[in-house]
C-alpha positions in Angstrom: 99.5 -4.7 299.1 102.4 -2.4 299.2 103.4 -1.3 295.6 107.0 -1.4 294.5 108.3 0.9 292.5 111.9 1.8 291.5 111.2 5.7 291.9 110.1 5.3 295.5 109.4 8.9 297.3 112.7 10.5 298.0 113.9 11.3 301.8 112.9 15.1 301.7 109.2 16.6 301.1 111.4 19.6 299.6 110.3 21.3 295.9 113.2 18.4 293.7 113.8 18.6 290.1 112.5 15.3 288.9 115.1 14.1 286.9 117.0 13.6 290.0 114.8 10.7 291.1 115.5 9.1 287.2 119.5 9.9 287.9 119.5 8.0 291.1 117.7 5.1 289.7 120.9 4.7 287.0 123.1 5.7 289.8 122.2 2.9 291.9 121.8 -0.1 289.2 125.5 1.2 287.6 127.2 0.9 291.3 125.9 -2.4 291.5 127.9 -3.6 288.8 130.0 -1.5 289.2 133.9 -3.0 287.6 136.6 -2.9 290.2 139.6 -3.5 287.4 138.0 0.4 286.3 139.0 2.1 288.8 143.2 1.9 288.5 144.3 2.9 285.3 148.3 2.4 286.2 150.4 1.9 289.0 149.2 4.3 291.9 146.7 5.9 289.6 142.8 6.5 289.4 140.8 6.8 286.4 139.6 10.6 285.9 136.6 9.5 283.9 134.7 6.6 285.2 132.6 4.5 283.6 129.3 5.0 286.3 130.3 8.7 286.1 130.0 9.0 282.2 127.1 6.5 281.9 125.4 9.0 284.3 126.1 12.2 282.4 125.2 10.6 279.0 122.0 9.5 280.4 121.6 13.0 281.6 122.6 14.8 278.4 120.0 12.2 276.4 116.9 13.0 278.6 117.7 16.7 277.9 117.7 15.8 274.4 120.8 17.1 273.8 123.2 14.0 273.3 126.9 14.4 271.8 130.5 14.1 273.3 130.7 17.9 273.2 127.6 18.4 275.5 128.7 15.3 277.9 132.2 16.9 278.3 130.8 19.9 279.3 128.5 18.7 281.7 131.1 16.2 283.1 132.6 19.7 284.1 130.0 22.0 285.3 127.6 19.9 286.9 127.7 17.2 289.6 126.0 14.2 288.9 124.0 12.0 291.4 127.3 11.3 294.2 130.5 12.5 291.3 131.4 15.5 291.6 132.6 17.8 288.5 135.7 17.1 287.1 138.4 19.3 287.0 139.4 18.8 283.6 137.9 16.8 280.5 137.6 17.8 276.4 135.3 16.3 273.6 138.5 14.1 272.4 138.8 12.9 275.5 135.0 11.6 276.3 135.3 10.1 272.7 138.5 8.6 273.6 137.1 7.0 276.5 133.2 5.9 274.7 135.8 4.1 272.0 137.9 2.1 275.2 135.1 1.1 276.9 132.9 -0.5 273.9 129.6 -2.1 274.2 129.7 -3.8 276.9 128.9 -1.5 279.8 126.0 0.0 277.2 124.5 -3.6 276.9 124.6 -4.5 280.7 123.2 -1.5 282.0 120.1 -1.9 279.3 120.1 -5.7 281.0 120.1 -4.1 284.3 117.0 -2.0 283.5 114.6 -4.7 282.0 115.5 -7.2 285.2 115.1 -4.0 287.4 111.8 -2.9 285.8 110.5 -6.6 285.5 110.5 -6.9 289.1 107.8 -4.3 289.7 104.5 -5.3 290.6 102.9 -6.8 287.6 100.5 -3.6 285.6 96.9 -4.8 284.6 97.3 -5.8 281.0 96.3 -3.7 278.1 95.5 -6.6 276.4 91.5 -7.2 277.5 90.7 -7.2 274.0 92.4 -10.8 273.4 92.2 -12.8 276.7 92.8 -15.9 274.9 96.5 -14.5 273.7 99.3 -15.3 275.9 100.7 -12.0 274.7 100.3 -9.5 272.3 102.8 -8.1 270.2 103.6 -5.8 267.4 106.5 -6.6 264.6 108.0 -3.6 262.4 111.0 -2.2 261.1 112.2 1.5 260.6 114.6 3.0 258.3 117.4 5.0 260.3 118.9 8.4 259.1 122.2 8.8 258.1 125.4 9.7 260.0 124.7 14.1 260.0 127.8 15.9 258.8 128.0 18.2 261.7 132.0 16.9 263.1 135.1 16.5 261.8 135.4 12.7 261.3 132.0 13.1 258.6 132.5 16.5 257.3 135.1 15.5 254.4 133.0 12.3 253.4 130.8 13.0 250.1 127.4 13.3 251.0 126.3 9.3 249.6 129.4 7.7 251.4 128.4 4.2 252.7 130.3 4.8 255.8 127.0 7.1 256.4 124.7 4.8 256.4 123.7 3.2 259.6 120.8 0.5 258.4 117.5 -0.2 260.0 115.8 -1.4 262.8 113.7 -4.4 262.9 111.8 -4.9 266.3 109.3 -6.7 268.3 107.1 -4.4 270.7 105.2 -6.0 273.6 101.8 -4.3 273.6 100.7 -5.6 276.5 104.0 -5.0 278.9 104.6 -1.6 276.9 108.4 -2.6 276.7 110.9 -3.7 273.3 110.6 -7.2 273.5 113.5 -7.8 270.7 115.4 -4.8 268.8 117.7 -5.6 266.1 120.7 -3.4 264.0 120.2 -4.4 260.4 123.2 -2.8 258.5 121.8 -3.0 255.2 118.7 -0.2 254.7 117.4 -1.9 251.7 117.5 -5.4 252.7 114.2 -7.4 253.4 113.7 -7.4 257.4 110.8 -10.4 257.2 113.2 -13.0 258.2 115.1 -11.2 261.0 112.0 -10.5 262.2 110.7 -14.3 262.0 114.3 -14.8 263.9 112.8 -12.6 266.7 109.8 -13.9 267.0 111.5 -17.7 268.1 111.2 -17.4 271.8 107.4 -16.2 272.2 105.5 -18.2 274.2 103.0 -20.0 272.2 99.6 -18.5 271.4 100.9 -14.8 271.4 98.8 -13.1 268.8 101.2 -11.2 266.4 99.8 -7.4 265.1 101.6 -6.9 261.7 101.6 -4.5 258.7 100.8 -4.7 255.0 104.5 -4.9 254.4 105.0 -8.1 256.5 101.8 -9.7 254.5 102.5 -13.1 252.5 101.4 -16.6 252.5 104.7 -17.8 253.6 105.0 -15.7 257.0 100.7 -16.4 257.5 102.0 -20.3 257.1 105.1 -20.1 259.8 103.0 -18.5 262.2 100.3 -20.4 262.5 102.6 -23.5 262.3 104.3 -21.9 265.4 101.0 -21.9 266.9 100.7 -18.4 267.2 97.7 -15.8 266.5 98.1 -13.2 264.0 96.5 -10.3 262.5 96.8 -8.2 259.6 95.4 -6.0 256.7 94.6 -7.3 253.9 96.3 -6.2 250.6 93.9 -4.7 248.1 94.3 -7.0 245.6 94.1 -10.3 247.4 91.9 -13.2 245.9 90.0 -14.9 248.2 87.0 -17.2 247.9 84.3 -17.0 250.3 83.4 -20.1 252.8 80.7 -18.8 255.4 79.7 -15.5 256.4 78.7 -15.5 260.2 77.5 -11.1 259.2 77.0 -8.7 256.7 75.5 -5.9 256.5 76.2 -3.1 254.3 79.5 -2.7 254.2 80.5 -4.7 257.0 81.7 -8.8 256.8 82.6 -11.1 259.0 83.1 -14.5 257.1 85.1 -17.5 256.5 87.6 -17.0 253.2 90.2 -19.1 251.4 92.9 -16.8 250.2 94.5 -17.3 246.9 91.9 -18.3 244.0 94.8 -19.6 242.0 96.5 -22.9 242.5 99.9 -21.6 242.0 99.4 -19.2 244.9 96.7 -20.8 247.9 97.0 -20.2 251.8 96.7 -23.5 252.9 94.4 -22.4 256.2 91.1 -21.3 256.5 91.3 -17.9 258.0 88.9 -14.8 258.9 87.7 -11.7 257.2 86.6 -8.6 258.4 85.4 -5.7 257.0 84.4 -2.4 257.5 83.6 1.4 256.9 85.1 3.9 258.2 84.1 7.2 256.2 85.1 6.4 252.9 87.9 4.1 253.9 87.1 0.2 253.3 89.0 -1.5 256.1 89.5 -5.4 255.8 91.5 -7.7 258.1 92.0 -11.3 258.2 93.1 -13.3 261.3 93.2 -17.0 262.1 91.4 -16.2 265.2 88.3 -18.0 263.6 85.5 -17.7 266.1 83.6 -14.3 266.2 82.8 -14.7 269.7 86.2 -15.0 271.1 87.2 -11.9 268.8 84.3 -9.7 267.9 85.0 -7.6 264.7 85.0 -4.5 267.4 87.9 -5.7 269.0 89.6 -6.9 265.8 89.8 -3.5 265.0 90.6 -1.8 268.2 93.4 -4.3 268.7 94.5 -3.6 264.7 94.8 0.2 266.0 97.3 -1.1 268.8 99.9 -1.8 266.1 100.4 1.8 266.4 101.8 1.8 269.6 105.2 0.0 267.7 105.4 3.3 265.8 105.2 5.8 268.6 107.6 3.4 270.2 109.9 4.2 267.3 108.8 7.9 266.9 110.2 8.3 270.7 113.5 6.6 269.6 114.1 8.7 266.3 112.7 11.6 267.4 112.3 12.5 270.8 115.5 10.6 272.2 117.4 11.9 269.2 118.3 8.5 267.2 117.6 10.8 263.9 120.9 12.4 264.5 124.1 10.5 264.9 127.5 12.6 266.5 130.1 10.3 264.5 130.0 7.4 261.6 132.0 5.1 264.0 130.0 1.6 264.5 130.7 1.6 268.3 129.8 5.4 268.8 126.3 4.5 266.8 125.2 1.4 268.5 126.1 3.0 272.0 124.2 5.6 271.5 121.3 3.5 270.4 121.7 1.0 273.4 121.6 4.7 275.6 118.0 5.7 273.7 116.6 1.8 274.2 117.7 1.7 277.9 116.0 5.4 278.7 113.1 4.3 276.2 112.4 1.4 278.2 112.2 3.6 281.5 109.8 5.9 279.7 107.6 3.1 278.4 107.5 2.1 282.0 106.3 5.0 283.1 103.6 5.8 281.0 102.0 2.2 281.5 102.4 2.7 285.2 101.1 6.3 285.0 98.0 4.9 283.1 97.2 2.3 284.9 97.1 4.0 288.5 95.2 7.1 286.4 92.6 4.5 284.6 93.8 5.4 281.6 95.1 3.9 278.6 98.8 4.0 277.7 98.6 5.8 274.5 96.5 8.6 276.6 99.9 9.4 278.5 102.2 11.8 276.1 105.8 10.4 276.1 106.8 14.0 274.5 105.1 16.2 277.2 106.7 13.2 279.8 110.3 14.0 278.0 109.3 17.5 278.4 108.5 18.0 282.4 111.3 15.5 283.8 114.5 17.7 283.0 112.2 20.8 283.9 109.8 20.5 286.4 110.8 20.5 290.7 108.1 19.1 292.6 107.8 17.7 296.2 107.4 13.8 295.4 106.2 12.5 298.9 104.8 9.9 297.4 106.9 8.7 294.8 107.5 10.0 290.9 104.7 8.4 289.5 102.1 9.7 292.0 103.8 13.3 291.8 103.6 13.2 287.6 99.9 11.6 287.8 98.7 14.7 290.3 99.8 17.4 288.0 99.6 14.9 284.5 95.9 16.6 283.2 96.7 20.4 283.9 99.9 19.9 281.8 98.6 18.0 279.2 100.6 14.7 280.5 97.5 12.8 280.0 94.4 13.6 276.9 92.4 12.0 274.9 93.9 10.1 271.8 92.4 10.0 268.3 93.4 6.2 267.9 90.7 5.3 270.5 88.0 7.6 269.0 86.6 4.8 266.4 83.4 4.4 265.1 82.7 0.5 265.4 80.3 -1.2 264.0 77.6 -2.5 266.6 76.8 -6.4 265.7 74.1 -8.5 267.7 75.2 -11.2 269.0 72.3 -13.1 268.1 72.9 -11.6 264.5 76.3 -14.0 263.9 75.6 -17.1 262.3 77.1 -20.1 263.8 79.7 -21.5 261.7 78.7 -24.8 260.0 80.5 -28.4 262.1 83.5 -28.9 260.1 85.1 -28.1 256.6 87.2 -30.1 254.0 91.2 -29.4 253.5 91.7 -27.4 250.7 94.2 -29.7 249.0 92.0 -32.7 249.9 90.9 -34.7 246.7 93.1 -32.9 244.0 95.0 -34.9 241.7 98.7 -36.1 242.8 97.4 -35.2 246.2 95.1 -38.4 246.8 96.0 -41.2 249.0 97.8 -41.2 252.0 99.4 -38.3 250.9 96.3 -36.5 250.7 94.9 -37.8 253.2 97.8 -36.4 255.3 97.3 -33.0 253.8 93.8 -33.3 254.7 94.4 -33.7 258.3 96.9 -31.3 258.7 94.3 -28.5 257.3 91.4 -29.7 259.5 93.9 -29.4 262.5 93.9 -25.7 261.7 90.6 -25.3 262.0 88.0 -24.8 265.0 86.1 -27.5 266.4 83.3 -26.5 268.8 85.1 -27.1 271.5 88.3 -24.9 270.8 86.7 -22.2 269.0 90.2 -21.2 267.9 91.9 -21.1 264.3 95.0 -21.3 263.8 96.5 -24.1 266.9 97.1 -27.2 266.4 
């Protein structure tokens, strides 16, 4: 079967500079929706600046990591871009003038335009082997966003902890298995508690997507919802966590895999049973708990390779902040701010793209393909591509350093005999079953609504109802 791609070979052999291939791609999605009412600005009168052509060169201007209305004036000028040619005349008011006019909306449709365009590629192999039972996979996080720099004139007389500086945080949901932002929300307030927004994003996953989390999403409350959602989830384990032990299918030295109640104290008790594991690595204790209750649909080895996924979420952000240039915002002006981060999700999405599809045709895994040596060659390198962008960056990807090993697949696992994991016993008793003010139907109630969350032989699965 023929493979589609959206960076299909170009119509010359010829040495190209590969950004060109990345230029057309935006060139062709932003004439498609193109907006007629654009084009006359008054009566017998063209716009100078169009919206395609400055989409275009701030596309251009971001994957040369050098994003601001200064450096997108001047290559509006110098340099033609994909079919417009150079304008004749254009200033840094007058791009800024324009970003203001136009707003959010072309910013947010052109994103749009990217997912449905990427979506419709051949489906990659999933990343996900390590959870075949998960309808997804997905990491949840939130990032703290720098503060407007006082490099223009618009920020320079503002003192230096003026709220108009502040820009907020991210709180996001990354697909692990796609390698694409699933959900990515503007929080304006820094400080605030993301936990909710994030439960917010979380609404429309399909159900039994198994949801990677860290220590600062970790509560009773957000264990509870998700497993009421009937998703899977898994998580560290905070250090000082109560939890009373129910059966232990392993341990040996240092390592557990049992059966735990968490919370010892009334006043604080996780309704569900749910899953411990533990482990050494050096003289690091590692412990996880997951309502993914049977051992043989998730070994402990793959509870902690799939723990090290969650890591992915944070490259996903480094790329944002760092490598598209997110840590440095040109003006304190909300619309200026969030165009510029719709511009670094749309070309982060692109990128993600291409280092799943890279890995998969190389056999590799995606976090084997460097995004920063991938940001690196595409405004730099001119190769022949007969055979499309991905095959040209996959034949050159281990000379340059595009693809190498990475330390968050070098683990030392523990190695755990199958026939070494006690079988758990045929059914347990609800927690809250039997207490007082909780007897009668009530309890009974209670009782069935526990045992629900726990496996029977035949599901082998914790945490769905």
């Amino acid at each position: 079967m023929k493979k589609h791609t959206p960076f299909p070979a170009p119509a010359t052999t010829d040495s190209a500079p590969l950004i060109n291939q990345l230029v057309q791609f935006f060139e062709e999605l932003l004439q498609q929706a193109a907006d007629e009412s654009d084009v006359p600005t008054g009566p017998g009168r063209r716009a100078t600046l169009l919206i395609p052509h400055l989409l275009l060169a701030c596309v251009l201007q971001m994957i040369r990591k050098n994003f601001s209305p200064a450096q997108v004036g001047r290559t509006l000028l110098l340099q033609r871009i994909g079919s417009f040619a150079p304008l004749l005349t254009v200033s840094r008011q007058a791009v800024r003038q324009r970003l203001l006019a136009i707003g959010l909306a072309p910013f947010t449709q052109l994103l749009q335009q990217v997912q449905v365009a990427l979506s419709r590629q051949s489906p990659q192999p999933s990343a996900c082997t390590l959870a075949p039972f998960a309808s997804t996979v997905v990491a949840v996080d939130q990032s703290d966003l720098s503060a407007v720099a006082r490099l223009c004139e618009e920020t320079k007389a503002l003192p230096n902890k003026s709220e108009r500086l502040l820009v907020g945080k991210l709180s996001a949901v990354f697909d692990v298995c796609r390698q694409q932002w699933r959900h990515v929300q503007l929080l304006s307030d820094p400080s605030g508690d993301g936990t909710l927004n994030a439960l917010l994003l979380l609404e429309d996953l399909p159900k039994a997507s198994l949801i990677l989390a860290d220590l600062g999403y970790f509560g009773f409350t957000w264990l509870q919802y998700l497993s009421d959602q009937g998703h899977f989830w898994l998580s560290r384990l905070k250090s000082k966590s109560s939890y009373r032990l129910q059966h232990i299918f392993y341990q040996h030295e240092d390592t557990l895999d049992a059966l735990i109640w968490l919370g010892v104290y009334r006043s604080n008790q996780y309704p569900y049973l749910v899953r411990l594991v533990q482990y050494r690595h050096g003289e690091t204790l590692y412990r996880y708990v997951t309502n993914v209750l049977d051992p043989a649909l998730l070994p402990v080895p793959n509870v902690v390779r799939l723990y090290a996924r969650r890591w992915e979420i944070e490259m996903a952000f480094k790329l944002l902040k760092r490598t598209l240039g997110v840590h440095l915002w040109w003006a304190c002006s909300r619309v200026l701010v969030v165009q510029q981060l719709l511009l670094a999700l749309t070309l982060a999405q692109v990128l993600h793209f291409l280092q799943a599809d890279i890995a998969a045709q190389a056999g590799v895994e995606p976090v084997e393909v460097s995004l920063d040596i991938l940001m690196k060659v595409l405004p730099q390198a001119s190769w022949p591509c007969p055979f499309g962008l991905v095959q040209s960056l996959i034949s050159h990807a281990r000379s340059i350093g595009l693809i190498r090993p990475s330390r968050y697949l070098a683990l030392e696992l523990p190695t755990i005999p199958q026939e070494a994991v006690l079988p758990p016993p045929p059914a347990y008793t609800g927690r809250f079953f039997g207490r007082r003010g909780n007897g009668g139907k009530r309890g009974k109630e209670k009782q069935d609504m526990v045992c629900s969350k726990i496996p029977r032989s035949k599901k082998g699965i914790g945490g769905i109802s």
